[in-house]
HTML snippet that shows the backbone in 3Dmol.js (N, CA, C, O; Angstrom):
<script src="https://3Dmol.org/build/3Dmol-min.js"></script>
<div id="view" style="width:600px;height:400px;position:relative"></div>
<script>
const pdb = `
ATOM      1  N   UNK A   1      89.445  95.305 -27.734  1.00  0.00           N
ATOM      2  CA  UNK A   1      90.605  95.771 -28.458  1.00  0.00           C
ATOM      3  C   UNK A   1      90.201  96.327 -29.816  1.00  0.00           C
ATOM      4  O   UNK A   1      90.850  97.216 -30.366  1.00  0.00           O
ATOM      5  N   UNK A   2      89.115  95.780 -30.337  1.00  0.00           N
ATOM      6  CA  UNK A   2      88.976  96.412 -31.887  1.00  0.00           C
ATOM      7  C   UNK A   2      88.310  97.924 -31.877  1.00  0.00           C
ATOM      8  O   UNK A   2      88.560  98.838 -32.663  1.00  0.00           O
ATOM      9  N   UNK A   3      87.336  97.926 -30.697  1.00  0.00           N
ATOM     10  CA  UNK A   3      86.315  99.141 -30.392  1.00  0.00           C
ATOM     11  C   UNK A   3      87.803 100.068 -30.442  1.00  0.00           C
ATOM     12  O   UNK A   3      87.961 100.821 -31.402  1.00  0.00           O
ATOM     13  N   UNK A   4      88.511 100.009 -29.736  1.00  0.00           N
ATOM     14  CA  UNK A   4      89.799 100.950 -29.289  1.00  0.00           C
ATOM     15  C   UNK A   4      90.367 101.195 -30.272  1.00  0.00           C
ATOM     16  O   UNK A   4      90.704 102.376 -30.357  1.00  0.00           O
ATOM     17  N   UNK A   5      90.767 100.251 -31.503  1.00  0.00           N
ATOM     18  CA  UNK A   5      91.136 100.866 -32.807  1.00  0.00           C
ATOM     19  C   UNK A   5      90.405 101.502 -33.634  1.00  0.00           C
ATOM     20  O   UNK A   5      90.773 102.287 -34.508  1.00  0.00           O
ATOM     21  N   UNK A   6      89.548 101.228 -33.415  1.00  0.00           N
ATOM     22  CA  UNK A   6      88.334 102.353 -34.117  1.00  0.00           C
ATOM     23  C   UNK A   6      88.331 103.450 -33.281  1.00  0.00           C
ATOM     24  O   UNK A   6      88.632 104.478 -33.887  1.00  0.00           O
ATOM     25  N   UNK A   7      88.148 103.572 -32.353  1.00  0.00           N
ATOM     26  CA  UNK A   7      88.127 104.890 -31.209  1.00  0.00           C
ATOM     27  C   UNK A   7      89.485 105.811 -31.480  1.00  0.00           C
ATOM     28  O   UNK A   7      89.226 106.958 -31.845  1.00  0.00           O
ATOM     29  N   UNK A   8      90.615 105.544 -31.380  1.00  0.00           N
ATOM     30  CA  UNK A   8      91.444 106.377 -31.861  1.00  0.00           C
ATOM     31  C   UNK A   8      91.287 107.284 -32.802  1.00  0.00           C
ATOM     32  O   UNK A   8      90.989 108.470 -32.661  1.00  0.00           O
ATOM     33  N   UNK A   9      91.480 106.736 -33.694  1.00  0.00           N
ATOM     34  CA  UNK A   9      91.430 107.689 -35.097  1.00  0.00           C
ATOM     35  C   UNK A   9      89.811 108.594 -35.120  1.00  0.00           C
ATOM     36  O   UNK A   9      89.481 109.238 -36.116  1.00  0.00           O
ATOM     37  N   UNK A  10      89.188 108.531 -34.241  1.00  0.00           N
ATOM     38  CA  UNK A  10      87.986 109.769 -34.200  1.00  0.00           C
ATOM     39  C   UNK A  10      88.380 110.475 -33.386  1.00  0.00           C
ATOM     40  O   UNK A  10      88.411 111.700 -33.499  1.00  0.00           O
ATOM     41  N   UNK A  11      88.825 109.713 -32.230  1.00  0.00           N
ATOM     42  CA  UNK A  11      88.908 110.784 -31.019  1.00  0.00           C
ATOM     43  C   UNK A  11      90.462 111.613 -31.594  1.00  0.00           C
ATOM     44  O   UNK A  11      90.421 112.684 -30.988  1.00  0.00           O
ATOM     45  N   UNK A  12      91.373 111.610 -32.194  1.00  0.00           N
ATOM     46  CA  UNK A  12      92.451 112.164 -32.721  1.00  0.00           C
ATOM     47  C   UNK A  12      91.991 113.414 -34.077  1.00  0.00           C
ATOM     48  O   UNK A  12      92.579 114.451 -34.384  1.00  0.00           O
ATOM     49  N   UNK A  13      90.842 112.854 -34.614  1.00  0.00           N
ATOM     50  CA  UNK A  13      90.346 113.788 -35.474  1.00  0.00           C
ATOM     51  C   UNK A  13      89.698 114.779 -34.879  1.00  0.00           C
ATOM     52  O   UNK A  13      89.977 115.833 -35.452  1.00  0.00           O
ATOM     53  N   UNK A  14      88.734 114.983 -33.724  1.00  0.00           N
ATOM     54  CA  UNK A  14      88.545 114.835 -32.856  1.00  0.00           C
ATOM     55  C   UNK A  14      89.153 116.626 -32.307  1.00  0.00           C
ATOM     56  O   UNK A  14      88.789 117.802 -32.327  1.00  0.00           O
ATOM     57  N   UNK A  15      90.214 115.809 -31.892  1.00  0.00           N
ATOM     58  CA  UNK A  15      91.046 117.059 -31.211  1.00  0.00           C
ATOM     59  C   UNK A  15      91.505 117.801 -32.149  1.00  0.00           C
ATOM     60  O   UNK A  15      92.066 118.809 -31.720  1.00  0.00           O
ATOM     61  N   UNK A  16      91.481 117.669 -33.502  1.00  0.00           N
ATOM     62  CA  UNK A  16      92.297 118.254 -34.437  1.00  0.00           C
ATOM     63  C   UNK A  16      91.091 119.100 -34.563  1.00  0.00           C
ATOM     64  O   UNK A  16      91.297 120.302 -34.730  1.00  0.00           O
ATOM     65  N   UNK A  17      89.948 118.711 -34.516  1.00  0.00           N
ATOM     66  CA  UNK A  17      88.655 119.993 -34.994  1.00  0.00           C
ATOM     67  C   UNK A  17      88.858 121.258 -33.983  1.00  0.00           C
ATOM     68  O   UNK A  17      88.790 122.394 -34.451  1.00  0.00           O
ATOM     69  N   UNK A  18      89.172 121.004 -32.242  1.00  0.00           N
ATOM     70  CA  UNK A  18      89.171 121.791 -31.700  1.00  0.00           C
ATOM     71  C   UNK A  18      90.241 122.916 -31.517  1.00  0.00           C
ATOM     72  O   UNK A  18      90.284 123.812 -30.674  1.00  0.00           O
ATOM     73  N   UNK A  19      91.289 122.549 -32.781  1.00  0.00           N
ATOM     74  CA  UNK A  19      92.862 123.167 -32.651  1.00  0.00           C
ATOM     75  C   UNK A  19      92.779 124.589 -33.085  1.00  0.00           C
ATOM     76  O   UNK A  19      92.119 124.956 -34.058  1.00  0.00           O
ATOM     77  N   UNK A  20      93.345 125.222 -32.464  1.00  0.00           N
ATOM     78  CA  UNK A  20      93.651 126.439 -32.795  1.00  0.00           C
ATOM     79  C   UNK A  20      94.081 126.635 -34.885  1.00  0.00           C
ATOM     80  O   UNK A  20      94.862 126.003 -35.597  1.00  0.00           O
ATOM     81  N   UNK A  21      93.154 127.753 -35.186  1.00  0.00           N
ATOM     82  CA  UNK A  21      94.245 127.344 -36.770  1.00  0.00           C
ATOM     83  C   UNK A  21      95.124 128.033 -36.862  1.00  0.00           C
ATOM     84  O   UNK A  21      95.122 129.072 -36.201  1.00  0.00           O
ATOM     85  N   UNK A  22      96.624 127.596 -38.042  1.00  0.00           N
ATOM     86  CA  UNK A  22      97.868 127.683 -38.617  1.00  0.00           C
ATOM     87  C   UNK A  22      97.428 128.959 -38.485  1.00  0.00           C
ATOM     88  O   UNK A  22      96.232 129.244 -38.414  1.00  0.00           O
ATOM     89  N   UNK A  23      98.624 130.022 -38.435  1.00  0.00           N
ATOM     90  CA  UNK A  23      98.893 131.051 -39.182  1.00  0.00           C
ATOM     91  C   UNK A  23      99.257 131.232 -40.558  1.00  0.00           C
ATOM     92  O   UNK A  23      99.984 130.399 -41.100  1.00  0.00           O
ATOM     93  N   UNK A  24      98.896 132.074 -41.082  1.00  0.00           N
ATOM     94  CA  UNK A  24      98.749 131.923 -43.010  1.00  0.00           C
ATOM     95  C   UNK A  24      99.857 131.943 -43.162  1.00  0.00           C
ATOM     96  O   UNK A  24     100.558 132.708 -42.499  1.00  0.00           O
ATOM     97  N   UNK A  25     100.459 130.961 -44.249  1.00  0.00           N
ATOM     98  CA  UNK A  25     101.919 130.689 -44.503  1.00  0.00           C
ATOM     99  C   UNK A  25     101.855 131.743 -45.567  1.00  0.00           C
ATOM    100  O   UNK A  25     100.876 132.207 -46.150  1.00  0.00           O
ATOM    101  N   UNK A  26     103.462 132.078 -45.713  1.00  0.00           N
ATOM    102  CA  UNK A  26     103.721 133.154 -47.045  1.00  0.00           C
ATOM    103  C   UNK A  26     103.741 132.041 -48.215  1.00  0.00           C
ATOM    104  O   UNK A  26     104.135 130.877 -48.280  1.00  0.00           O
ATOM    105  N   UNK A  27     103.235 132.792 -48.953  1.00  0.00           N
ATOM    106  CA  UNK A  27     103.159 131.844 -50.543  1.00  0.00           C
ATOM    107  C   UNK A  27     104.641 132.388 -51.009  1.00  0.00           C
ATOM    108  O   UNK A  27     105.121 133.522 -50.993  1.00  0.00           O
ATOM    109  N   UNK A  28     105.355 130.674 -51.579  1.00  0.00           N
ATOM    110  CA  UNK A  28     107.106 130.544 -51.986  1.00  0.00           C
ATOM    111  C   UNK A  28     106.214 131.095 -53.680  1.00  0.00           C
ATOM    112  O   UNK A  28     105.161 130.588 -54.068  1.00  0.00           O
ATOM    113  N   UNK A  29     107.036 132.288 -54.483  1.00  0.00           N
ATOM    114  CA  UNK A  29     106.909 132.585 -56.039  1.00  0.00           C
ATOM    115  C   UNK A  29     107.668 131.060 -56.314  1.00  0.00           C
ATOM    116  O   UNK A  29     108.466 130.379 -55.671  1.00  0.00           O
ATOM    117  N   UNK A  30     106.978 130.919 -57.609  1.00  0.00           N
ATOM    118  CA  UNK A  30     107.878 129.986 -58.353  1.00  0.00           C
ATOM    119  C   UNK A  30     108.625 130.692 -59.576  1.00  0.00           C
ATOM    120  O   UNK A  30     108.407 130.497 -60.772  1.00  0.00           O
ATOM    121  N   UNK A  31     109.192 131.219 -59.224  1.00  0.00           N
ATOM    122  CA  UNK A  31     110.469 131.633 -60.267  1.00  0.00           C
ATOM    123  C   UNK A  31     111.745 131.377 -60.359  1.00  0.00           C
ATOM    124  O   UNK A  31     112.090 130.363 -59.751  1.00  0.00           O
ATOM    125  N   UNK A  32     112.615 131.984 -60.944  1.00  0.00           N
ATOM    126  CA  UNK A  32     114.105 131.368 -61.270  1.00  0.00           C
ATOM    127  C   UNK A  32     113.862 130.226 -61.883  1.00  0.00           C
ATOM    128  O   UNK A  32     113.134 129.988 -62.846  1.00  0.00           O
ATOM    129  N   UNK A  33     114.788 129.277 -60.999  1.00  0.00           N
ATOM    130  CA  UNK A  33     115.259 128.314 -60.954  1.00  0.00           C
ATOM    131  C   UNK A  33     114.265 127.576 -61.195  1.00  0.00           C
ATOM    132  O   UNK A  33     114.482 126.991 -62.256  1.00  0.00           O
ATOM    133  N   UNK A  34     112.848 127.170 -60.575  1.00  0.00           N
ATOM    134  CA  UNK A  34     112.253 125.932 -60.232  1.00  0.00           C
ATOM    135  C   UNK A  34     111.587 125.939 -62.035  1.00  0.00           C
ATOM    136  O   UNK A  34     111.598 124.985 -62.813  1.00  0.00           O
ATOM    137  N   UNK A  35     111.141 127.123 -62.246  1.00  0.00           N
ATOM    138  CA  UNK A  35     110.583 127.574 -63.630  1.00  0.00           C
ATOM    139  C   UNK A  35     111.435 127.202 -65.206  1.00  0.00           C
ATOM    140  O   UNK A  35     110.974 126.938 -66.316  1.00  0.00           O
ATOM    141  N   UNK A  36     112.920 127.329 -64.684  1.00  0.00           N
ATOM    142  CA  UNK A  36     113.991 127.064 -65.489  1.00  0.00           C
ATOM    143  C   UNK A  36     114.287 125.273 -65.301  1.00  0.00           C
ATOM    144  O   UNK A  36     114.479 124.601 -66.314  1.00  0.00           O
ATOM    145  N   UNK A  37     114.295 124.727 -64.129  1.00  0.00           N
ATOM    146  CA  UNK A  37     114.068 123.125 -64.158  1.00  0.00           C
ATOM    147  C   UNK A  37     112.533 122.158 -65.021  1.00  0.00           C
ATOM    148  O   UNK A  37     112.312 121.063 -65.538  1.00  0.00           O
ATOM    149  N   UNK A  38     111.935 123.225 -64.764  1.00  0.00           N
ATOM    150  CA  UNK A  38     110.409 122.475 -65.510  1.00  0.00           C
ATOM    151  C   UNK A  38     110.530 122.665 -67.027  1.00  0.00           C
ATOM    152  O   UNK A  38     110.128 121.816 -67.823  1.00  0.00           O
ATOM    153  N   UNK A  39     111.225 124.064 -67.465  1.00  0.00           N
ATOM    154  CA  UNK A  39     111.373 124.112 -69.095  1.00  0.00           C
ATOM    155  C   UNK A  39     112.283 123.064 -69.627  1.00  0.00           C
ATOM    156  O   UNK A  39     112.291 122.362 -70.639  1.00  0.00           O
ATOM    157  N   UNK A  40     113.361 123.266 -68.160  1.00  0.00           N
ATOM    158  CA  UNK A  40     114.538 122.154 -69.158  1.00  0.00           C
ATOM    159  C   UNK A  40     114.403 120.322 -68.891  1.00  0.00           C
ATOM    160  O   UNK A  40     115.173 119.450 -69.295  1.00  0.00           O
ATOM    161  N   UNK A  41     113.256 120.188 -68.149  1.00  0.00           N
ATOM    162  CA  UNK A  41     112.676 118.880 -68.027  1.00  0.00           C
ATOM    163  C   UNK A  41     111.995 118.708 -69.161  1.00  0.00           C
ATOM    164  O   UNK A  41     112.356 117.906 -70.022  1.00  0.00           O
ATOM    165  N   UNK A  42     110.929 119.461 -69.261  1.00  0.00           N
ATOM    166  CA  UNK A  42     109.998 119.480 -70.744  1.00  0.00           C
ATOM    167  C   UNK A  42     110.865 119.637 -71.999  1.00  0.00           C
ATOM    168  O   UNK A  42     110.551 118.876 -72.915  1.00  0.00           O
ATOM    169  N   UNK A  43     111.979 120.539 -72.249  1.00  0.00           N
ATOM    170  CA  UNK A  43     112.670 119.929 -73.245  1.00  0.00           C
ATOM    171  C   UNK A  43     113.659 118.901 -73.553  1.00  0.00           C
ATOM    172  O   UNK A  43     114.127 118.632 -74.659  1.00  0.00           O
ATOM    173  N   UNK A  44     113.945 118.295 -72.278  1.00  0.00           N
ATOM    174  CA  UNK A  44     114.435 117.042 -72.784  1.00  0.00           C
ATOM    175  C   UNK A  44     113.771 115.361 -72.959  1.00  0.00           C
ATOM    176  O   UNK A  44     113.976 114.229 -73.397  1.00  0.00           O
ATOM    177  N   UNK A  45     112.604 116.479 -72.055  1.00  0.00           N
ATOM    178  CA  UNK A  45     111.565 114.901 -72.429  1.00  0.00           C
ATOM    179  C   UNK A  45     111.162 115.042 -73.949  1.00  0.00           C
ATOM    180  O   UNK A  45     111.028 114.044 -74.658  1.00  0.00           O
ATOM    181  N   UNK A  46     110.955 116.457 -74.466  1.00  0.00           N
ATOM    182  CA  UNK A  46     110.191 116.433 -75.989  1.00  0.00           C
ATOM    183  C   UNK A  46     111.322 115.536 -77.001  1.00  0.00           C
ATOM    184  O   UNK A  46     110.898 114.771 -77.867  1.00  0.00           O
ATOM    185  N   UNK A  47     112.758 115.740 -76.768  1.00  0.00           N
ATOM    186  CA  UNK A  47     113.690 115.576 -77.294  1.00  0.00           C
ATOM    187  C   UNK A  47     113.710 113.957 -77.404  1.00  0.00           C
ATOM    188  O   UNK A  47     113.973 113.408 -78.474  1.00  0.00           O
ATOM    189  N   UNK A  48     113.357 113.099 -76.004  1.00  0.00           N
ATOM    190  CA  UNK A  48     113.485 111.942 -75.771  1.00  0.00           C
ATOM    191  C   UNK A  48     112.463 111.020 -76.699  1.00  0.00           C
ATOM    192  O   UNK A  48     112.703 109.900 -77.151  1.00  0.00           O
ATOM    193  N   UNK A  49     111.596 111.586 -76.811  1.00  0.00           N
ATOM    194  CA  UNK A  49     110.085 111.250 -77.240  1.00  0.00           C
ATOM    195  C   UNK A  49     110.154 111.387 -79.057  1.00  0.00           C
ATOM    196  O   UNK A  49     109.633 110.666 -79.908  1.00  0.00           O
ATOM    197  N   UNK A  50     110.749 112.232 -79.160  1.00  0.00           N
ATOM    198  CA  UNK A  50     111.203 112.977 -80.836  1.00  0.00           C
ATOM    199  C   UNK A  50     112.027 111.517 -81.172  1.00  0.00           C
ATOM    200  O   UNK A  50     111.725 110.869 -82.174  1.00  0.00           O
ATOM    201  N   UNK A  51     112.957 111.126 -80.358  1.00  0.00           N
ATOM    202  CA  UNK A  51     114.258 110.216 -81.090  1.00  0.00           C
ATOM    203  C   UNK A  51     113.780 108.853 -81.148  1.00  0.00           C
ATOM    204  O   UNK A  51     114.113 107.936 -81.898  1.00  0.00           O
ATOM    205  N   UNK A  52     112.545 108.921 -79.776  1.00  0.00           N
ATOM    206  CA  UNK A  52     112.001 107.580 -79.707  1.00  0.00           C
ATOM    207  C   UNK A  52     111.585 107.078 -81.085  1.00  0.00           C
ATOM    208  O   UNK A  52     112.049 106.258 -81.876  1.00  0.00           O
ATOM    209  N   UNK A  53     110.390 107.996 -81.061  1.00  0.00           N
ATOM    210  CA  UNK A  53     109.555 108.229 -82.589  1.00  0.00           C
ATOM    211  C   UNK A  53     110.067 108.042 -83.950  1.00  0.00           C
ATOM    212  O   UNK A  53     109.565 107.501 -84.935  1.00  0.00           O
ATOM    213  N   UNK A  54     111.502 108.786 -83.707  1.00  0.00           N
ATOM    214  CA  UNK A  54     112.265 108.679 -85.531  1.00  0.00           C
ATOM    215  C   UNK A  54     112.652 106.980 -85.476  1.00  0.00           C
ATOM    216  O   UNK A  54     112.510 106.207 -86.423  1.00  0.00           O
ATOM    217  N   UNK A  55     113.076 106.694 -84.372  1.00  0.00           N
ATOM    218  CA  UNK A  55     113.876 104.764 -84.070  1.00  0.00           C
ATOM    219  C   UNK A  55     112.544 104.041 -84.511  1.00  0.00           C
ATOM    220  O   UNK A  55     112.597 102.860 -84.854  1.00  0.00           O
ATOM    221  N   UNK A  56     111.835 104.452 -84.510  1.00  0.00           N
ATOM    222  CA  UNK A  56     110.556 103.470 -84.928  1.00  0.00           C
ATOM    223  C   UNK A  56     110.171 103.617 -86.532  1.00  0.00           C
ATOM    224  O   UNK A  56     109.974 102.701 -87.330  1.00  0.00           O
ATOM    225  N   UNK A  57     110.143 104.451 -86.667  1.00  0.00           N
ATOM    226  CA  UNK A  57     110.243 104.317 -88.031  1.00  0.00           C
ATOM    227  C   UNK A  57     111.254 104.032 -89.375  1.00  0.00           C
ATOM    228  O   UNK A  57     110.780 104.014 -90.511  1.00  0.00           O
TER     229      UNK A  57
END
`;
const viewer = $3Dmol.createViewer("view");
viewer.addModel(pdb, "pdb");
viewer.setStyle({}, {cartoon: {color: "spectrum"}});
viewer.zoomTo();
viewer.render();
</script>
């Protein structure tokens, strides 16, 4: 039983060497939106971090 759990996971890698490969995916732009969520993440973390900072002193 243990040989067999070891045997799996090669023989599964295994078949994955002999697979045909993916067709090239289209690359998603990151613009709009996802670009406009990362600025307005980063400025409300700077903001969070700013108020932290003044409460401490």
């Amino acid at each position: 039983m243990r040989k067999l759990i070891f045997l799996i996971p090669f023989l599964i890698i295994s078949f994955e060497g002999f697979a045909q490969p993916r067709p090239p995916s289209v690359p998603v732009p990151l613009d709009g939106g996802v670009v406009a969520l990362l600025l307005a993440g980063a400025a409300y973390g700077s903001k969070k971090i700013f108020k932290n900072n003044q409460n401490e002193i």
